[in-house]
Backbone as a ProteinNet text record, in pm:
[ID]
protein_1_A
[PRIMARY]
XXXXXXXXXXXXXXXXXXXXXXXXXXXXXXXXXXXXXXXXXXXXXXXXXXXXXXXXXXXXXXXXXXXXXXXXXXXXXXXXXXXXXXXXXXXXXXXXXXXXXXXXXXXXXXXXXXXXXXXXXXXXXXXXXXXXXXXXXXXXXXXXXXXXXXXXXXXXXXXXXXXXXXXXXXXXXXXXXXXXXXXXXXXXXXXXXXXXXXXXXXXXXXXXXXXXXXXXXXXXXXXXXXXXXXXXXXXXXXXXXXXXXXXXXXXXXXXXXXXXXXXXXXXXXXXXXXXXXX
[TERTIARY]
11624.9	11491.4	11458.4	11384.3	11315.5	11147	11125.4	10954.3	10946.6	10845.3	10819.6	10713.7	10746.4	10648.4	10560.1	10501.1	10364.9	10251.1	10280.6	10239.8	10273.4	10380	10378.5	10468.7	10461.6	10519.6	10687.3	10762.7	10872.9	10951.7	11041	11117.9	11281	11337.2	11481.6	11570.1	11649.8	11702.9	11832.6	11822.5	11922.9	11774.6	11659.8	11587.6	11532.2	11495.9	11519.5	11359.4	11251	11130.9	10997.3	10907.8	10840	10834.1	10790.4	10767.1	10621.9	10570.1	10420.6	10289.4	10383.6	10319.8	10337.6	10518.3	10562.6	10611.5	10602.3	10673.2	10831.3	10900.2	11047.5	11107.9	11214.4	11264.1	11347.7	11384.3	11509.7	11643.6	11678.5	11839.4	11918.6	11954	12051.7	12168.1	12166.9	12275	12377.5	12543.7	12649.9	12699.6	12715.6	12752.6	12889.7	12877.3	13036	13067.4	12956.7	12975.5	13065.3	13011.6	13007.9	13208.7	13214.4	13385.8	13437.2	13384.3	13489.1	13517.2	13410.3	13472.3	13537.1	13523.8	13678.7	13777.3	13748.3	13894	13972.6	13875.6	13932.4	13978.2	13908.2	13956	14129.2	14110.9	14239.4	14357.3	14336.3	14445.8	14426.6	14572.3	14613.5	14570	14587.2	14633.8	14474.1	14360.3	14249.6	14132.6	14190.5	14132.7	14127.4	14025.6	13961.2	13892	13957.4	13925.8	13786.3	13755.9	13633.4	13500.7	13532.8	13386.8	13335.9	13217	13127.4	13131.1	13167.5	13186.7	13077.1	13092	12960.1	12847.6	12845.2	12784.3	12752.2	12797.6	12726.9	12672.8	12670.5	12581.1	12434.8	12461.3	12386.8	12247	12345.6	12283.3	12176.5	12218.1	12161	12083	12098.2	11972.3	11844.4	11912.6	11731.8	11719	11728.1	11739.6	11619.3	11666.8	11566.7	11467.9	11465.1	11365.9	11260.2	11305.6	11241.2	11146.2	11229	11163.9	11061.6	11109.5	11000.7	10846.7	10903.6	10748.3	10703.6	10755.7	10681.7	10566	10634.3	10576.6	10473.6	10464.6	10376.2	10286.3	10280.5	10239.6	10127	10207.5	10118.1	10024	10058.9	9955.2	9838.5	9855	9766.2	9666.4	9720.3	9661.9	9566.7	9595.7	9519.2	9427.5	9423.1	9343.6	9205	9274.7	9144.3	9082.6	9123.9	9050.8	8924.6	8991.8	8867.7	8767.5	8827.4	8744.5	8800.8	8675.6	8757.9	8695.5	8603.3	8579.5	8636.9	8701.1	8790.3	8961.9	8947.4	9095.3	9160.9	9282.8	9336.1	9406.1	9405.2	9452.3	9633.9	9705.9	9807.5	9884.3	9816.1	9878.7	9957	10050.3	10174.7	10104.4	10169	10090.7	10076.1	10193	10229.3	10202	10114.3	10055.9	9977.9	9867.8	9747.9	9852.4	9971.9	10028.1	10070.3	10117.6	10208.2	10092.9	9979.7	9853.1	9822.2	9812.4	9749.5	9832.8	9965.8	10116	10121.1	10077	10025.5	9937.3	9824.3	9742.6	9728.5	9793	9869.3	9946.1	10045.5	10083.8	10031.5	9902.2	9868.8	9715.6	9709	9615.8	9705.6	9814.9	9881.9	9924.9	9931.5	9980.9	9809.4	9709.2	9590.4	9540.8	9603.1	9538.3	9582.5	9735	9853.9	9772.8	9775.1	9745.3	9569	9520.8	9333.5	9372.4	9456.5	9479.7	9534.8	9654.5	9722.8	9574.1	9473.3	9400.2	9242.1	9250.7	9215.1	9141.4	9288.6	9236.6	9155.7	9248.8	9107.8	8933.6	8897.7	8806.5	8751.2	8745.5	8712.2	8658	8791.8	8718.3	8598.8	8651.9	8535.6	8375.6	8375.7	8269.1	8206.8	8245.7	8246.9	8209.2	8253.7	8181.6	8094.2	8044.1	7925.8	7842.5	7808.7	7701.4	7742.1	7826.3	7810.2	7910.8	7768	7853.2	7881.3	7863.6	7958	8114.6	8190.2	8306.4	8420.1	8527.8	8571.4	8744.8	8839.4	8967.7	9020.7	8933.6	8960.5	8937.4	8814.3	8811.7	8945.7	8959.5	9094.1	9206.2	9236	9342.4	9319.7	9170.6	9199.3	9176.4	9159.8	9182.9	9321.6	9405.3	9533.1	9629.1	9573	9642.9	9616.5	9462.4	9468.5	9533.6	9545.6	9596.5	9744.5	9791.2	9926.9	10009.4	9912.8	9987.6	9964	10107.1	10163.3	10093.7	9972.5	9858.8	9810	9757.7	9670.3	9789.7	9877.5	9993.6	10016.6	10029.5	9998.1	9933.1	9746.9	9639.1	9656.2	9693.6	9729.9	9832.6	9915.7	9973	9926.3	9889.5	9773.7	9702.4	9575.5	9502.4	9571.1	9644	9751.3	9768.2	9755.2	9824.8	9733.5	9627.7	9543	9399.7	9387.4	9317.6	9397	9548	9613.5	9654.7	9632.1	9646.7	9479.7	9401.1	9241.4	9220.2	9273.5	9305.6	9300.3	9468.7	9536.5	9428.9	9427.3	9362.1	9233.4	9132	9003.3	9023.8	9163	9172.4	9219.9	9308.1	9385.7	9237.2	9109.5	9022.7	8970.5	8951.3	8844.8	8932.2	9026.8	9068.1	9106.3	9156.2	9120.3	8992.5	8914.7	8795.6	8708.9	8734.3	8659.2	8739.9	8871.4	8967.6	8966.1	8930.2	8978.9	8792.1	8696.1	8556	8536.1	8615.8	8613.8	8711.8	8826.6	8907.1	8826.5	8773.2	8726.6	8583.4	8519.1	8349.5	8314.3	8430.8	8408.3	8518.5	8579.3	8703	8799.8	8817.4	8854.8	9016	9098	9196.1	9304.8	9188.3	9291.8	9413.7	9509.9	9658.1	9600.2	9664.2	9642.5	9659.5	9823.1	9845.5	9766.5	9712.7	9645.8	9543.6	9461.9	9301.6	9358.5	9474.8	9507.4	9469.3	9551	9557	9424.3	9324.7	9179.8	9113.9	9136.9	9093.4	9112	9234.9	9322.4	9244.4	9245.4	9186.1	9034.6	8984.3	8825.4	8785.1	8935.8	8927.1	9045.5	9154.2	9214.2	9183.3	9030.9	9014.7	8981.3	9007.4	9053.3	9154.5	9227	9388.7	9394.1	9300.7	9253.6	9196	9095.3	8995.2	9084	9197.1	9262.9	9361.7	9420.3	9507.4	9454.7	9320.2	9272.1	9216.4	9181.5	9151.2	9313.8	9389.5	9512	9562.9	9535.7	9537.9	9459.2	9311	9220.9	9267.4	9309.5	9373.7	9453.8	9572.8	9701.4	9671.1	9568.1	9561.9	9482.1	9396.7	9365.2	9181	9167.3	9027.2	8905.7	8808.4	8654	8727.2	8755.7	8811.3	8653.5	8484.7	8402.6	8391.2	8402.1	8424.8	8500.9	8598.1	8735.9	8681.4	8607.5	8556.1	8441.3	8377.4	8301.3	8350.1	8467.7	8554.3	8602.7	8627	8735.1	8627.2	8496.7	8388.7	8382.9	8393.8	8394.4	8493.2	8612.1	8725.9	8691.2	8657.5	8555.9	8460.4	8392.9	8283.4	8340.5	8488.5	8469.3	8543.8	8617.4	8679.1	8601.6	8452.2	8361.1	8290	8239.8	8194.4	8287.9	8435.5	8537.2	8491.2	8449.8	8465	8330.8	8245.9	8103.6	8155.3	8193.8	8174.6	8260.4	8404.6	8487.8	8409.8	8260.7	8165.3	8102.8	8048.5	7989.4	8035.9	8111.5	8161.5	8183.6	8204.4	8174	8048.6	8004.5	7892.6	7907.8	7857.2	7834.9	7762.4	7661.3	7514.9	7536.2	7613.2	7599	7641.1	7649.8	7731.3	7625.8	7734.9	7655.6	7613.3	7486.2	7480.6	7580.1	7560.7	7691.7	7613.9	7478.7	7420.3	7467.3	7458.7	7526.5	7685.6	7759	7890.1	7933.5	7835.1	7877.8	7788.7	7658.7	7683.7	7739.3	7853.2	7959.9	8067.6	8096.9	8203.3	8154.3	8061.1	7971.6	7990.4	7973	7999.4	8113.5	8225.6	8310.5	8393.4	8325.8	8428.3	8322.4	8181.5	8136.9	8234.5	8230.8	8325.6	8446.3	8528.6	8688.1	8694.7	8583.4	8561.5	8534	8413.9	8367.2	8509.3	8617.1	8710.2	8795	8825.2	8919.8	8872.8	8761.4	8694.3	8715.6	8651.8	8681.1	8825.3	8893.7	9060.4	9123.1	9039	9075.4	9213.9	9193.8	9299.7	9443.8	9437.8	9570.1	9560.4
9258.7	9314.6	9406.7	9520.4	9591.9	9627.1	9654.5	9666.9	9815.5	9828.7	9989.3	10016.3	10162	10207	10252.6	10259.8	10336.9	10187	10082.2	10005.6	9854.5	9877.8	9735.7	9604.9	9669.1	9541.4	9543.7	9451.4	9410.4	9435	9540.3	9567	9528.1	9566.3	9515.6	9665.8	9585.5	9691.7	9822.1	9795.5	9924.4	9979.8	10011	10063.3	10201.7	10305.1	10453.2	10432.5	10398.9	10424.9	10294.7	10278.1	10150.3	10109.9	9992.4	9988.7	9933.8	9966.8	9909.7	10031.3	10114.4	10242.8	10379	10412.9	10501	10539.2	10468.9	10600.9	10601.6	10721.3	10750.3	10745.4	10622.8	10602.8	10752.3	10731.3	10878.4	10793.4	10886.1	10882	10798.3	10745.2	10612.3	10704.1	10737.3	10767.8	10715.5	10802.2	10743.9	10636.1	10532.5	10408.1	10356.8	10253	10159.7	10136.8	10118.3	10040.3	10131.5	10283.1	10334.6	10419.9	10408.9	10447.7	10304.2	10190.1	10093.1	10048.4	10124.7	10084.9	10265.9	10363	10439.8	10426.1	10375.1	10325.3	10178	10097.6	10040	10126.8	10197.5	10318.4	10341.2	10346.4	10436.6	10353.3	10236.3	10119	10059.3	10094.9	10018	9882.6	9805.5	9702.4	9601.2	9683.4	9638.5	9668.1	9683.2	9742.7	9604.1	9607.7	9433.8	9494.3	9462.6	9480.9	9407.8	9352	9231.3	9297.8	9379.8	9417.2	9524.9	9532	9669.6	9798.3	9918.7	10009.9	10050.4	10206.2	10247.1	10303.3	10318.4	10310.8	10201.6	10066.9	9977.3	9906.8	9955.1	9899.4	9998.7	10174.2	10236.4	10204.1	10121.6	10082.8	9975.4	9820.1	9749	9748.6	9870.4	9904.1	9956.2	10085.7	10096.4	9994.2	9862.9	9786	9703.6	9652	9586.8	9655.1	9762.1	9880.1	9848.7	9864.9	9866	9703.1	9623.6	9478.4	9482.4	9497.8	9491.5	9594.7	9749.5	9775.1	9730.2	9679.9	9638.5	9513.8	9425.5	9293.6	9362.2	9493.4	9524.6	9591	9676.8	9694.8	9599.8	9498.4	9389.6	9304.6	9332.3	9258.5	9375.4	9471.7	9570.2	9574.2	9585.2	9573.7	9444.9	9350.9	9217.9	9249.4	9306.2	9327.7	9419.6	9516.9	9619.9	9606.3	9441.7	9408.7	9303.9	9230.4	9152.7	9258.1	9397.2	9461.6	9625.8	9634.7	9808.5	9901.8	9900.2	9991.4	9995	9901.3	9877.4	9931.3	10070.5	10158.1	10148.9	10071.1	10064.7	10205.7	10280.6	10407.2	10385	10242.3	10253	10168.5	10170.5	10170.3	10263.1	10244.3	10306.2	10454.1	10564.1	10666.6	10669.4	10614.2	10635	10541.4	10471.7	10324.6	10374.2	10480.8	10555.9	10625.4	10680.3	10747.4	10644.3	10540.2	10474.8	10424.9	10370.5	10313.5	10389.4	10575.6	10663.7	10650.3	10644.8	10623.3	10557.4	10402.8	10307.1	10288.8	10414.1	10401.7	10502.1	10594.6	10704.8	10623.6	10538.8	10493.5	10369.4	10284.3	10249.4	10252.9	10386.8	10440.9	10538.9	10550.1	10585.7	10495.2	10365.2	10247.8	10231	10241.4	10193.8	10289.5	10397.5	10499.8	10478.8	10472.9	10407.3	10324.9	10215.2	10117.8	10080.8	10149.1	10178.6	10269.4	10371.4	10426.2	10337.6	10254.2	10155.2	10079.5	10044.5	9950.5	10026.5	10192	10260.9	10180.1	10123.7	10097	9928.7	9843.4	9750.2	9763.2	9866.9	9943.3	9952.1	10076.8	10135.2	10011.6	9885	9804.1	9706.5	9683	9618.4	9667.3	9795.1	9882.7	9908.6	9927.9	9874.5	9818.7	9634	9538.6	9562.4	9579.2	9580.5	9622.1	9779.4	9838.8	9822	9730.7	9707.7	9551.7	9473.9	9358.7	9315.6	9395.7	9400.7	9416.2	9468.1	9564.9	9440.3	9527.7	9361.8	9409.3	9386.7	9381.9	9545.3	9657.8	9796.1	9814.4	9765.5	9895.1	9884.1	9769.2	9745.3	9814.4	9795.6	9889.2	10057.4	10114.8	10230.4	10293.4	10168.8	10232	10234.3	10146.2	10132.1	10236.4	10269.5	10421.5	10501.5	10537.9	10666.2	10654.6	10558.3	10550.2	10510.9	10550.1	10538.5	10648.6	10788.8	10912.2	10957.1	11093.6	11110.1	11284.7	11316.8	11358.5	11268	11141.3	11054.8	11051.6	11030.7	11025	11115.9	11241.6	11355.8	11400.3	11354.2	11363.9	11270.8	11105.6	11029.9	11055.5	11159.9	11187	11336.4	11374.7	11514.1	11437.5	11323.3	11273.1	11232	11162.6	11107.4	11208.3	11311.8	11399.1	11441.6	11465.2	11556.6	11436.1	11368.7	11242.7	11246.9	11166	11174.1	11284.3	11395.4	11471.2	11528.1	11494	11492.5	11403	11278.5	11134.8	11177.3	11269.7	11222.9	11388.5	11466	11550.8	11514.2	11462.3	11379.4	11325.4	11257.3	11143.8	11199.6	11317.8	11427.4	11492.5	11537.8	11635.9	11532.1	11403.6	11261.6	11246.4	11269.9	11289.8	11427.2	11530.8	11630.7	11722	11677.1	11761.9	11743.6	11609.2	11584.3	11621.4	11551.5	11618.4	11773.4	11883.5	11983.8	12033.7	11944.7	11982.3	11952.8	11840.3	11779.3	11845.9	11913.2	12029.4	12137	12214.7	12307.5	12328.4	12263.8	12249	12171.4	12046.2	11971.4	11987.2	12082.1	12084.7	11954.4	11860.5	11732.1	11740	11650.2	11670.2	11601.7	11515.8	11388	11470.1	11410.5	11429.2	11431	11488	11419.9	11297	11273.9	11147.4	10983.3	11062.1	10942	10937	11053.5	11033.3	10980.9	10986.1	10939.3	10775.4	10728	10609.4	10524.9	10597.9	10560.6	10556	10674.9	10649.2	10538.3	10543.9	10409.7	10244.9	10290.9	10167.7	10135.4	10222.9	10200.5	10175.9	10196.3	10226.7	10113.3	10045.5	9994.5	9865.2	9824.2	9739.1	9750.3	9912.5	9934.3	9898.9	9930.3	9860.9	9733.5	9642.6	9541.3	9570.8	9631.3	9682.4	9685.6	9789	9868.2	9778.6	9670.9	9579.1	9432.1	9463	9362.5	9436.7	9580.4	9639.4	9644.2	9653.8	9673.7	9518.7	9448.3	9325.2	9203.5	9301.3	9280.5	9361.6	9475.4	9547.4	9514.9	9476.7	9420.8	9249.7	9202.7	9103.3	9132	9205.3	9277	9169.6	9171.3	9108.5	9167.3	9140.1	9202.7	9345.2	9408.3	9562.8	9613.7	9583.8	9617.3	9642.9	9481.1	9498.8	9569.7	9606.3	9670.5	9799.3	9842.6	10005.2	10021.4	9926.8	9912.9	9908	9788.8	9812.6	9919.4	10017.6	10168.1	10224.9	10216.7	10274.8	10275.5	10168.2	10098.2	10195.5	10230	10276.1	10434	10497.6	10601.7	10587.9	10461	10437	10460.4	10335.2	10299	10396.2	10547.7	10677.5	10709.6	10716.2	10833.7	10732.3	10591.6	10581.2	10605.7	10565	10616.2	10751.7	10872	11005.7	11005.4	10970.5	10953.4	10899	10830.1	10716.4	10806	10873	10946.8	11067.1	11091.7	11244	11196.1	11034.9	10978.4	10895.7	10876.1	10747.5	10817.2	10953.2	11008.6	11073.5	11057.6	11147.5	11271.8	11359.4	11515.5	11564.8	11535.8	11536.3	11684.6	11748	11916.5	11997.7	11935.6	12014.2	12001.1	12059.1	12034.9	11890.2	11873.9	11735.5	11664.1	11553.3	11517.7	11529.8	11509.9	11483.5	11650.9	11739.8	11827.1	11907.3	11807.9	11832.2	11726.8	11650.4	11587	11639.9	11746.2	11846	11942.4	12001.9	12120.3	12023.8	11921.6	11822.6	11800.1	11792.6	11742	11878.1	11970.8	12162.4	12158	12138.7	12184.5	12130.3	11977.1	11869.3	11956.2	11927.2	12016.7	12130.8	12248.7	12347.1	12352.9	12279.1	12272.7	12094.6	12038	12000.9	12070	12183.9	12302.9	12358.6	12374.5	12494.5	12364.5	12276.5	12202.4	12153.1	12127.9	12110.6	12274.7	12363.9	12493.1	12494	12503.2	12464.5	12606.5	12611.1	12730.5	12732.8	12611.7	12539.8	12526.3	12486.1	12397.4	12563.5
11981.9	11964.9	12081.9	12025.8	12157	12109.6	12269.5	12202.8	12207.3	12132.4	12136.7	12241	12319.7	12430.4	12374.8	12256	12227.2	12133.9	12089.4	12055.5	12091.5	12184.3	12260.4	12174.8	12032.1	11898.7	11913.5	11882	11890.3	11763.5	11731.3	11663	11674	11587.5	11574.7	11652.6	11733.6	11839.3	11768.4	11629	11573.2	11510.6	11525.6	11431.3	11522.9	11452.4	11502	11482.4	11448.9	11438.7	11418.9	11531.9	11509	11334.3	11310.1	11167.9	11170.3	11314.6	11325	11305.7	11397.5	11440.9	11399.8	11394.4	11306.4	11472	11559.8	11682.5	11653.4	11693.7	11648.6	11817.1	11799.3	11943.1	11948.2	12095.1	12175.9	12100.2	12048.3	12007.1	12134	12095.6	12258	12228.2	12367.7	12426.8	12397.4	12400	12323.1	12457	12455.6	12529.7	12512.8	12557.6	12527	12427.8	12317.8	12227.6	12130.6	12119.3	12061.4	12089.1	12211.4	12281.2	12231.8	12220	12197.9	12034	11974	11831.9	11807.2	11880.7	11855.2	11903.8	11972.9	12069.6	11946.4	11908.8	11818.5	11667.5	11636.5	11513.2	11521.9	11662.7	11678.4	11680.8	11705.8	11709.6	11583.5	11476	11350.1	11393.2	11519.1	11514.5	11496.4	11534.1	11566.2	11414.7	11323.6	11205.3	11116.6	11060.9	10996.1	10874.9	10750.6	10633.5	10612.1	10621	10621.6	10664.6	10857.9	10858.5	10775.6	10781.2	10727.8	10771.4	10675.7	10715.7	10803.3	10835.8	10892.7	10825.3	10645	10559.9	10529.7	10517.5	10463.7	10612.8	10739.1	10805.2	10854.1	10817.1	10802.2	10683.3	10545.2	10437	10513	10585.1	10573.3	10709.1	10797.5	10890.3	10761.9	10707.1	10604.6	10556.2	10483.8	10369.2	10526.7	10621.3	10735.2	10734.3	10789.9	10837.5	10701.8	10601.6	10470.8	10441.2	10497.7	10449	10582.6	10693.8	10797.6	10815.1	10729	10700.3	10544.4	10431.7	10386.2	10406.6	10512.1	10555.1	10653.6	10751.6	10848.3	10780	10595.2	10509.9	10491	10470.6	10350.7	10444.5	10579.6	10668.3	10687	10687.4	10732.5	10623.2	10497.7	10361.7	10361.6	10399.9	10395.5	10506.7	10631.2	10676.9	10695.4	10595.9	10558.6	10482.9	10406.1	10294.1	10356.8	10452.7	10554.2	10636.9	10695.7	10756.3	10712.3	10614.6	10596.7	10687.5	10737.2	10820.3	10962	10985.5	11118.4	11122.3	11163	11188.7	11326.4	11301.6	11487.5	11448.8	11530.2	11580.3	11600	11592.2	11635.4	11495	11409.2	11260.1	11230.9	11194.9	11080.7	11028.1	11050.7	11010.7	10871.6	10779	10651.1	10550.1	10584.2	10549.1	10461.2	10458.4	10424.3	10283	10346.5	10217.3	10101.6	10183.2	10072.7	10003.8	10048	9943	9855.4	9853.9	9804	9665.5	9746.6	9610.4	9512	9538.3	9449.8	9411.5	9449.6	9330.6	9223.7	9291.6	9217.4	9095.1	9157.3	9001.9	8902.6	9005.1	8883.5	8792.2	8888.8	8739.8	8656.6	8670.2	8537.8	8460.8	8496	8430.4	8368.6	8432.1	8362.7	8254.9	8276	8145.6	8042.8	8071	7972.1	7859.6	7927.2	7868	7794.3	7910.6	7858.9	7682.8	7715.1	7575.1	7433.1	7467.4	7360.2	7329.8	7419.5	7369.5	7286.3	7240.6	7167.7	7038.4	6963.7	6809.9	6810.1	6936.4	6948.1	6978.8	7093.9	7086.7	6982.2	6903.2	6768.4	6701.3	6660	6567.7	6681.5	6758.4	6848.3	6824.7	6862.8	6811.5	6693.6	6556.8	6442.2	6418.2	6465.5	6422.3	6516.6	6605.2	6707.5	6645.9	6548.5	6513.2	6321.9	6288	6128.7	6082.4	6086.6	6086.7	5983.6	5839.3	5779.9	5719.9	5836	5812.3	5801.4	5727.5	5674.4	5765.3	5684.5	5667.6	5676.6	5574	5500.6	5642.6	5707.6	5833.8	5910	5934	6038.3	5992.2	5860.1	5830.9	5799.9	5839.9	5788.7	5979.2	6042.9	6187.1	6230.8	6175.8	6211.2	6130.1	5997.2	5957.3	6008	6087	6165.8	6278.3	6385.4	6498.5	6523.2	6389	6329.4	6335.8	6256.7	6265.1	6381	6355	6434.3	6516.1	6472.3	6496.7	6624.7	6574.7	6682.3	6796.2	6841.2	6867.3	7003.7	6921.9	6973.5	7104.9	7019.1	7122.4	7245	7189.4	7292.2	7454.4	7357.2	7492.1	7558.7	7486.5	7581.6	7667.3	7549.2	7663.3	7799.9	7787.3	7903.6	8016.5	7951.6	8034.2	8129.3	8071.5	8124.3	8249.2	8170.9	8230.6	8343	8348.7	8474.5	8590.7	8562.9	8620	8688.4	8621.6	8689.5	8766.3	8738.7	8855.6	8987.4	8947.5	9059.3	9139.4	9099	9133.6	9229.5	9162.2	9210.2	9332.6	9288.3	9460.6	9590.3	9573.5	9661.6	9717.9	9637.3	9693.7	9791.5	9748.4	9790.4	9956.3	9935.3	10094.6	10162.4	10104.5	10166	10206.9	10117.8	10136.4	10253.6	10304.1	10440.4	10527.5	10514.2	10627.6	10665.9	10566.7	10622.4	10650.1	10585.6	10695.1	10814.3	10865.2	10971.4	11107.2	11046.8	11088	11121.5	11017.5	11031.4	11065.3	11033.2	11165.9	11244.4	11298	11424.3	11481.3	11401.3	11511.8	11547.9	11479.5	11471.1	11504.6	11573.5	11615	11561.7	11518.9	11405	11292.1	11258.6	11214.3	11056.2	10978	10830.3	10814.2	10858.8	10800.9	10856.7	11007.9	11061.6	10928.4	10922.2	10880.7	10724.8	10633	10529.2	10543.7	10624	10693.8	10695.2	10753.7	10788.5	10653.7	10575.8	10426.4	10373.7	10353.3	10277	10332.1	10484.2	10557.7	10453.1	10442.9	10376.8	10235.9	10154.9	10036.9	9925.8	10024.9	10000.9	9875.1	9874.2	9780.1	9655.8	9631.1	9489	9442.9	9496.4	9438.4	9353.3	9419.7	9362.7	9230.2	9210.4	9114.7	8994.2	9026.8	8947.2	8893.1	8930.5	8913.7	8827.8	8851.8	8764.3	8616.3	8604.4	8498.5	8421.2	8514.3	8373.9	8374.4	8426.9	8373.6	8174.6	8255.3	8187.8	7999.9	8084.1	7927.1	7842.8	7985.5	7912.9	7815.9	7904.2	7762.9	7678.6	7672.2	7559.3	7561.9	7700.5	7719	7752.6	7762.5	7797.4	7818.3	7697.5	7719.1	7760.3	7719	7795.5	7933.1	7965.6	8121	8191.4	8149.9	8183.1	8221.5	8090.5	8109.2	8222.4	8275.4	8352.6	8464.8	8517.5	8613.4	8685.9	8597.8	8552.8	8699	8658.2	8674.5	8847.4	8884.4	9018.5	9106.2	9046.3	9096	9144	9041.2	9127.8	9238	9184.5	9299.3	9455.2	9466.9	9557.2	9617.7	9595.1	9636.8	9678.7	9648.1	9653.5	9774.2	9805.3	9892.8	10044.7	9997.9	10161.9	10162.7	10041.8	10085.5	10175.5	10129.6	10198.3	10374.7	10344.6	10492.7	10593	10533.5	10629.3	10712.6	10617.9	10711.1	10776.4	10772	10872.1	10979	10943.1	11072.4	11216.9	11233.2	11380.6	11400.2	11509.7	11539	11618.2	11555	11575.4	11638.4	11766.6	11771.8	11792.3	11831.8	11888.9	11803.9	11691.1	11545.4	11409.2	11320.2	11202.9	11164.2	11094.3	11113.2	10930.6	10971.8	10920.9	10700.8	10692.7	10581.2	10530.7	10595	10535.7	10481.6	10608.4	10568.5	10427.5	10435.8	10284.6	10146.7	10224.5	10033.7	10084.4	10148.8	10158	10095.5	10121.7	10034.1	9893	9857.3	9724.5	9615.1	9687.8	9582.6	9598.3	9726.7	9684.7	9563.2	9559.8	9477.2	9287.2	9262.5	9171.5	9139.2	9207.1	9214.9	9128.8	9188.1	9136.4	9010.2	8999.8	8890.5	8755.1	8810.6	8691.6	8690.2	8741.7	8707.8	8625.6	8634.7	8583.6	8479	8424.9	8280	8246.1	8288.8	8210.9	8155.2	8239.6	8212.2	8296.2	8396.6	8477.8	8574.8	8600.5	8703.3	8654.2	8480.9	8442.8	8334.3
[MASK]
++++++++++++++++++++++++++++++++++++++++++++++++++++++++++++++++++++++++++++++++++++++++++++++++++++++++++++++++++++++++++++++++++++++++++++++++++++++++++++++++++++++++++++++++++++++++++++++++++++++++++++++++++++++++++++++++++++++++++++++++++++++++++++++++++++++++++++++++++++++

């Protein structure tokens, strides 16, 4: 084990980059170790079928590296869920990305599936406003949501929904970042301020994991749609909180850099319903 000089945490001594912090150690110098296994290369006599090449020990340095930030992952994650407004500055820069990633993919898993659960909907609704409807309705919802028309739209919708998603959530963190760049002059990194997002916002994931839960069994699809609802919410309160959480007193004040964030997000919403964008 060695510790790292920029966060103090104890890593595994073949690893090229904290898995706490993201600092990237100095390349180690070529040593003994490194003259005595060519020096063994070079002697037939010292050659051992058994050990691991230098690919499969290259392999099972990432394969560590990999289990040790997912575990420095999943603690960080548990912790922004006890305190989201609390960002240590010496977190993993890429922590912020990899959250953004997974939720990137599972609101494509939730649209997915919010869509398959379409023709339960419909009749749900149905009987809601005609409590008459018998057997005919069910089957004349299941012939429409059969062809290959409905089909069709299903995967446009797909398409286009997910791609406004992922769109929405990219502005929900750039749009402060580059106000905060550009009229406080802010010095912060992307990937830190990703990080800090993620820190504030992380208990959607949750949200989102229980709505495609809720779908996949095919339960309170109401609630579900209500849930859905939350998931915006809780983007839009990190976008809010990221213009306030520093103070500006000699600058713009901060209630306005969040309606210059508020038009710009209006803005490139109006162009992407027009269909200006796609």
């Amino acid at each position: 084990m060695k510790q790292c000089p920029n966060c103090g945490k104890e890593v595994p001594s073949n690893s090229k980059f904290c898995t706490y912090c993201g600092f990237k150690f100095d390349e180690q110098p070529a040593g003994a170790n490194v003259n005595q296994s060519n020096d063994n290369q070079k002697q037939p006599g010292n050659s051992n079928p058994g050990q691991p090449t230098q690919r499969q020990e290259a392999f099972n340095e990432k394969t560590a590296e990999a289990k040790q930030f997912s575990s420095n992952y999943f603690q960080w994650f548990m912790d922004t869920l006890k305190h989201p407004t609390r960002f240590n500055r010496n977190t993993n820069q890429y922590f912020g990305l990899t959250s953004l990633i997974i939720s990137v993919v599972l609101i494509a898993i939730l649209i997915n599936q919010a869509l398959k659960n379409i023709p339960t909907f419909l009749y749900k609704l149905s009987t809601m406003f005609d409590s008459g409807s018998n057997s005919s309705d069910a089957s004349s919802i299941a012939q429409f949501t059969s062809s290959s028309q409905y089909n069709e739209g299903i995967r446009a919708t797909f398409t286009h929904v997910f791609a406004y998603s992922v769109v929405a959530l990219v502005l929900a963190v750039l749009i402060p970042f580059l106000i905060k760049k550009v009229v406080y002059h802010d010095s912060q990194k992307f990937l830190s301020f990703t990080t800090e997002f993620a820190t504030e916002s992380n208990y959607v994931l949750l949200i989102e994991v229980l709505v495609i839960i809720l779908l996949s069994l095919n339960m309170f699809v109401f609630a579900s749609l209500v849930l859905t609802a939350f998931i915006s919410v809780g983007y839009t309160i990190a976008f809010y909180y990221s213009l306030f959480r520093n103070s500006h007193s000699n600058q713009l004040d901060s209630i306005y850099a969040v309606l210059i964030g508020v038009a710009v997000q209006f803005i490139v919403a109006y162009l992407l319903v027009s269909g200006f964008a796609f």
